[in-house]
C-alpha positions as CSV (number, residue, x, y, z in Angstrom):
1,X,0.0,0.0,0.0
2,X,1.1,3.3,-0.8
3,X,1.5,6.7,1.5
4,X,-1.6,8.0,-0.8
5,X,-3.6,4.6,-0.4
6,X,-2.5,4.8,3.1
7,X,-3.8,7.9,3.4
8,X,-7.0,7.9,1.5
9,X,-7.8,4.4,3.3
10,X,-7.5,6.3,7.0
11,X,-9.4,9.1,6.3
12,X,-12.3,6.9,4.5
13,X,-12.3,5.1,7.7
14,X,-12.3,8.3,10.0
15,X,-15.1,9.2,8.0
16,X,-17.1,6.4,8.3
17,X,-17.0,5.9,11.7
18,X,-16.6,9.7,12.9
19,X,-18.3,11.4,10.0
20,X,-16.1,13.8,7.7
21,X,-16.4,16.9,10.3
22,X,-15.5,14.7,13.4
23,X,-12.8,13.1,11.6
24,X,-10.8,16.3,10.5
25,X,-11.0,17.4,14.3
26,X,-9.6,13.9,15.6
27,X,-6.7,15.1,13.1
28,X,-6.8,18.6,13.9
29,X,-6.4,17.6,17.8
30,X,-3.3,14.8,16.8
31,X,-1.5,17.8,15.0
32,X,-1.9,20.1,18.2
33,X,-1.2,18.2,21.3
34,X,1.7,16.4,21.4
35,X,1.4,12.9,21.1
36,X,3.3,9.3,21.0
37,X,1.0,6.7,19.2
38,X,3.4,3.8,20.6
39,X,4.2,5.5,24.4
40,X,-0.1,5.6,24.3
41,X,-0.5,2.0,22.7
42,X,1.6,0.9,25.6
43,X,-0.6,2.0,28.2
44,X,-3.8,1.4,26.8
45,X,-5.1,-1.9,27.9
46,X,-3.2,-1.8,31.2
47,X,-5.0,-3.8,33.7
48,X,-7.2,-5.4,31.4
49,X,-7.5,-9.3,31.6
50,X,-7.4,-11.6,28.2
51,X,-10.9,-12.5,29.3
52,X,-11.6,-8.5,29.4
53,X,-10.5,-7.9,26.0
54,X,-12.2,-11.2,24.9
55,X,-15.7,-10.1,26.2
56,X,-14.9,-6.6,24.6
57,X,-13.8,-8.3,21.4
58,X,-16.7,-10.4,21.1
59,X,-19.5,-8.0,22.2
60,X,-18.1,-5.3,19.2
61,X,-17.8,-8.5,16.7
62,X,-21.6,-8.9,17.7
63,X,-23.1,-5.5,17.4
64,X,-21.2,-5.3,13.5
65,X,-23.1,-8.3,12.7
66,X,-26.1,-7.5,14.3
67,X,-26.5,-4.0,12.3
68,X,-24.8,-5.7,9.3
69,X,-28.0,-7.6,8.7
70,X,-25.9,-11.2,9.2
């Protein structure tokens, strides 16, 4: 995948999920602030059991089938 596809493909996805205005503030507030993607990835299921994540896995996996029509 290109930078471009790369690109087009994460903002298609902000989009989506955020809706276009939403997603170019989640961008606008990642340019402003300082802030470390892997420093935050580190921290971000501390605490959180494999049967945690599971459960959260599972219930997310649900609801996109659920309002997928499957």
């Amino acid at each position: 995948m290109t930078d471009l596809e790369l690109r087009r493909t994460g903002m298609d996805a902000l989009s989506e999920k955020l809706g276009l205005v939403q997603a170019e503030r989640f961008i606008t507030l990642l340019l402003r602030e300082p802030f470390d993607y892997t420093e935050w990835r580190k921290h971000q299921y501390q605490g959180a059991t494999v049967s945690s994540l599971f459960a959260a896995a599972k219930n997310q996996w649900e609801t996109r089938q659920k309002s997928s029509g499957k």
